[in-house]
N, C-alpha and C positions, 0 to 999 in steps of 0.2 A: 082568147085562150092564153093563159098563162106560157112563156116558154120553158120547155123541160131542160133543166141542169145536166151538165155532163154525169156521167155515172161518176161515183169516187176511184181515182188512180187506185190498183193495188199493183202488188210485184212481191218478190219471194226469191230466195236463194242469191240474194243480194253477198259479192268478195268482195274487198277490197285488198288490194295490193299496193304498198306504197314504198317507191324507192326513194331512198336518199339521195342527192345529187350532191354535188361537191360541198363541201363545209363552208359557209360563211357564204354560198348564194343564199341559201335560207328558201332553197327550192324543191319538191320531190314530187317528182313521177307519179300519177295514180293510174290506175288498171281497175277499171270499176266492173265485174261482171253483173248483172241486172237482167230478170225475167220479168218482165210485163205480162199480167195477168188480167184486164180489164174486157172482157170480150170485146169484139167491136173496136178498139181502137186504134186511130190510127196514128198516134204522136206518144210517146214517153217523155215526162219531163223531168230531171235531174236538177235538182237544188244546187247553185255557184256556191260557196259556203260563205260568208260574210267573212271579213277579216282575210279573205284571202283571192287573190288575183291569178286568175286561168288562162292559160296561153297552150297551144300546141296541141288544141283537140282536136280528134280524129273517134268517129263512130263508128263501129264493123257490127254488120249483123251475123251473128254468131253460126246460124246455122248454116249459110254461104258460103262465108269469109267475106263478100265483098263489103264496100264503104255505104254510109248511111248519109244523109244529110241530114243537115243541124242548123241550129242559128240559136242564139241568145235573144230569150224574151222577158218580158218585166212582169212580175207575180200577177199584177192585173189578166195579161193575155193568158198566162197559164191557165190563170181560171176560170177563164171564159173558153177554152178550146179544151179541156181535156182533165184541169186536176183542179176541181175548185176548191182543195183545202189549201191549195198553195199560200205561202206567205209569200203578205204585200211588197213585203221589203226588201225580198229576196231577188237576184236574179235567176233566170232558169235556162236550161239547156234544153233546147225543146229538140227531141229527136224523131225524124220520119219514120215509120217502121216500114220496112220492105215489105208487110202483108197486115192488115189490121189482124190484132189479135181473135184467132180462131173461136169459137164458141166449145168452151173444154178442153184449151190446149192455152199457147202460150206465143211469145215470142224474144227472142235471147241477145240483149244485147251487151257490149263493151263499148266500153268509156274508154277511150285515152287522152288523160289530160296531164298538164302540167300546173302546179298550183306555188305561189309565192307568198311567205307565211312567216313573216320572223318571229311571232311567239309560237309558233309548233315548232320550228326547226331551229334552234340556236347553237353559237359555241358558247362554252364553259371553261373559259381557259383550252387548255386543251383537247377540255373533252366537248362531243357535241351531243345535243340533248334532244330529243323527239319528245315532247311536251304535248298531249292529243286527247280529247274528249270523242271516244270512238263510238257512236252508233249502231253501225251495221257488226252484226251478229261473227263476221266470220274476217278473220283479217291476218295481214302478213303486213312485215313489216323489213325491207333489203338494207342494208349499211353499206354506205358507201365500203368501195375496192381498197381491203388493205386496212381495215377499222375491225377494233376487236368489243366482243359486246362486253362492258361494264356491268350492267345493272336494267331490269326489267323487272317490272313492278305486279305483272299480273301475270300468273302463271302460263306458260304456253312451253312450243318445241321449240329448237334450235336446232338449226342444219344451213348445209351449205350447200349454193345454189351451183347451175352447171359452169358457171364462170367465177367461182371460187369467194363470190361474198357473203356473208354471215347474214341470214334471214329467221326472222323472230315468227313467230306464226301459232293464232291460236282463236277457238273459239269460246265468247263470252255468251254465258249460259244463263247467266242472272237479267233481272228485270230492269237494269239500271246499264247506261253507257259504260264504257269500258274506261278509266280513265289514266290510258295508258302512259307512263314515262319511260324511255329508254334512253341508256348514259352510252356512250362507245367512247373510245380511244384510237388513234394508230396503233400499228405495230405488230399486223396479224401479218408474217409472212405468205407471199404468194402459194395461193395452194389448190388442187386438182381435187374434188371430192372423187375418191376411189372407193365403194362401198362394196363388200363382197356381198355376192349373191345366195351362199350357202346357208345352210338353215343353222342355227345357230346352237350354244355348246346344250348338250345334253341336262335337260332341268325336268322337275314336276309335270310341268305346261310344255308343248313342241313348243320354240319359236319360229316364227316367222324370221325372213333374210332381213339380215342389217338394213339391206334398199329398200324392202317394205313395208319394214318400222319405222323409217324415216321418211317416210313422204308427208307431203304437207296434209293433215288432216282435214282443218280448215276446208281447203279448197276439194278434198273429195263430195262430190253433188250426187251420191246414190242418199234415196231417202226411202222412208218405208212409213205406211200408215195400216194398223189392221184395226179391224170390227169385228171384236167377236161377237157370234150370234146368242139365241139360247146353247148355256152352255152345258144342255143334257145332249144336244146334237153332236158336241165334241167341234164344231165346224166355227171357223171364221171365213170373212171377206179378206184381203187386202189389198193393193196398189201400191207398186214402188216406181219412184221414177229413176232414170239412170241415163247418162251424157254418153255416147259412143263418137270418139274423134280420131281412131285411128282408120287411114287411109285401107281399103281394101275389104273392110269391115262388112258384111252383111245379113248377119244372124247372132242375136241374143239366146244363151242358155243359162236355163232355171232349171239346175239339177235339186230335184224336189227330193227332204230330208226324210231319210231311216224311218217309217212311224208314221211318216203323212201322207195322204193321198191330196189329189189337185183335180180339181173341177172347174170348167167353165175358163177356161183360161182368156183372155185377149187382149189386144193391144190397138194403143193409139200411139201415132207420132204427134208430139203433141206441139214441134212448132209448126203443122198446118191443120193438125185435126182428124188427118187421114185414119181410117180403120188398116192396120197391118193383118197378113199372114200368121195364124198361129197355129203353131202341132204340138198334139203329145206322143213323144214319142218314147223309144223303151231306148237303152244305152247298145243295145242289139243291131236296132234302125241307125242310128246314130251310122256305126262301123261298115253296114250296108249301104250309105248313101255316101260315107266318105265325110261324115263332121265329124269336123273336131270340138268340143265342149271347154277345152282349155284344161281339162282336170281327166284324171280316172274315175270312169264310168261302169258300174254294173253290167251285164246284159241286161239284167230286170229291174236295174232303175229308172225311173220315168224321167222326162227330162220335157220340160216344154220350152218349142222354141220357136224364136218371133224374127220373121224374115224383113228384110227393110231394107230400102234403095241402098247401093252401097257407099260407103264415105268416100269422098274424095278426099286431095289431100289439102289442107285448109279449112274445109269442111267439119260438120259434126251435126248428129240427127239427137233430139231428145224423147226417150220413151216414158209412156207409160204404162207398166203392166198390170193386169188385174185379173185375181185367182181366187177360188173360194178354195180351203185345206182344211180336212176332218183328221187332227190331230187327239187321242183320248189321254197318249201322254203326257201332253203336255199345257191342254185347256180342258180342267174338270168339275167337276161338282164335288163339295168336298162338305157332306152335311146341308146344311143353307148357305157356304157359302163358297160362291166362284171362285177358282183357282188359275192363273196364268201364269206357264215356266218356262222361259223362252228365253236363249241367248239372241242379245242383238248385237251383230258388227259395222252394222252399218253407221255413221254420223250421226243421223239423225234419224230418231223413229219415235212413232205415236202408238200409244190404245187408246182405241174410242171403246168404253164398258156399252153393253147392251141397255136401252131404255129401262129406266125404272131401276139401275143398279149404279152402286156407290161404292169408294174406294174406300175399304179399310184398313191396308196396310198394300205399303213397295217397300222393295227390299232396296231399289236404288232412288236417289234423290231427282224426284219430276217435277216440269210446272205443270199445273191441272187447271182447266180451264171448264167451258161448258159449252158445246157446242150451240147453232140455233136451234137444234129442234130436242135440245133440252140435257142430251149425255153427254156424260164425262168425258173430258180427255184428260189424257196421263203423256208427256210429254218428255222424251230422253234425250238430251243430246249427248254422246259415248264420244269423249274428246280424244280417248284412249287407241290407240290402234292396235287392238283386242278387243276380244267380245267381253262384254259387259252380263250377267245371269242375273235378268231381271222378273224377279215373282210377285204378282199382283193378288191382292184376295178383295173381296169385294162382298157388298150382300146389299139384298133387295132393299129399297126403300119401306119404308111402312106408308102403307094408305091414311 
């Protein structure tokens, strides 16, 4: 009998974070966030990147906080223990996981390495240059202490971090690397980011606080996938996932919108697979049991909510929620053909069209793919931090 190959490695919601280190080591700090996704496994392997020399790594599994062990292995071994597309050439970080990856869940880990790279990180006279062919989808980028940003080649935010350095930050949306340049300079006086918390001046649209506009998009990890059903039912499925890591933490609330009702609510933790506690409750129950939602609530608005071990401090739990919603205003039939109007705030969100239906018009720019078992997907990512008012029309295929 033949012996069976490892399954193919996959992973998802892959950050990168990269600090600059002093100018002219030609050295920067990476923070690599990575979810391992392969059921069953019990190693993740991370690509050394050619052209460049790693020192000072340290693996944390994310959902603990404690350390992971590691070792560097040669693309051969990778392929034979765990990722057999690895390349030959390559070296690998093979990482222990502190529980093989769950069946429908996940496992969350960080990278901390240091990498030595004199064509990515060079001076220019006196300026210094980040020079970078970027892959992963979601990235930041920190300037050295005291360096003012010149010039950035592909659109992203800018803001300053809690220790006053200038951070580049954004996520690429297109099907191709990112191929990132960034110029800086000296000469950015020492400075405290103080951002007011007030809601901002009076316009068409509320704003949101100064502090809320400016967080790092990129690195926000709530995501959302819905399925609408037959769209004479008005109903879809969906599932979002979302990262909880404040200390004290022990209930998720899903105050369900104006117009929708919620059915079948539940949840998984999905770095072990566990089934959570789920209620629907009314904004009435909420003020009887003494939760707070984070927001103003109804008495008669519903709110479903998912109980979970509480965070420690260091720690973080990842959920995943799953709700069926019979909205008529806003997923309709409009003649033959389907209609979907739905603001999305979140990072990043998906429509999967019902079997045997086709996109004939978005009002916002998606990638569309096709899932295996045949339907569409419509794919947004909202780099914005605002909601984006995304309308989909669709119609049946012909036989």
């Amino acid at each position: 009998m033949l012996a069976q190959s490892p399954p193919r490695q996959t992973q998802e919601d892959d950050y990168t974070r990269y600090e600059l280190l002093a100018p002219g080591t030609a050295k920067f700090r990476i923070l690599y966030e990575v979810t391992a996704t392969t059921a069953g496994a019990p190693f993740f392997f991370n690509a050394i990147r050619r052209g460049s020399v790693a020192t000072d790594e340290h693996v944390t599994d994310m959902m603990t906080g404690q350390p992971l062990k590691w070792e560097v292995v040669s693309g051969a071994q990778a392929r034979a223990e765990g990722h057999p597309a690895a390349d030959l050439e390559t070296e690998w970080l093979k990482v222990h996981l502190a529980r093989p990856v769950p069946k429908g869940g996940e496992a969350r880990v960080l990278i901390d390495k240091t990498y030595l790279d004199a064509k990515s990180y060079f001076r220019d006279g006196d300026t210094i240059v980040f020079d970078r062919s970027l892959g992963i989808r979601r990235n930041a980028v920190v300037l050295p202490a005291g360096y003012r940003l010149i010039s950035c080649n592909v659109p992203s935010q800018v803001m300053v971090t809690a220790d006053g350095r200038i951070m580049i930050t954004f996520m690429n949306t297109s099907a191709a690397a990112a191929p990132l340049v960034i110029r800086a300079k000296p000469g950015l006086p020492a400075l405290t980011p103080m951002l007011p918390t007030a809601r901002g001046a009076a316009a068409t649209a509320s704003l949101a606080s100064q502090a809320a506009r400016l967080s790092d998009r990129a690195h926000q990890d709530r995501e959302i996938v819905y399925f609408p059903n037959d769209p004479a039912t008005h109903s879809f499925s969906l599932y979002h996932d979302y990262t909880e890591s404040r200390p004290g933490v022990g209930h998720y609330f899903n105050v369900v919108r104006a117009g929708s009702t919620v059915s079948n609510p539940s949840a998984v933790l999905l770095d072990t697979g566990a089934t959570l506690k789920v209620e629907t409750l009314t904004g009435a129950d909420l003020k009887r049991r003494g939760l707070d939602a984070g927001e103003p609530v109804a008495d008669l608005t519903q709110v479903v909510v998912i109980s979970f071990p509480v965070v420690k401090a260091g720690q973080s739990v990842r959920l995943r929620i799953t709700e069926t919603y019979t909205d008529p205003g806003r997923y309709l039939l409009d003649g033959d053909e389907l209609v979907w109007d739905r603001a999305f705030g979140r990072p990043r969100n998906a429509v999967v069209l019902p079997a045997g239906w086709t996109v004939t018009a978005s009002s916002i720019p998606a990638a569309i793919s096709q899932d295996a078992d045949g339907r569409q997907r419509l794919y947004f990512a909202n780099a914005r931090n605002d909601d984006i008012q995304v309308l989909i029309r669709a119609r049946r295929v012909k036989e």
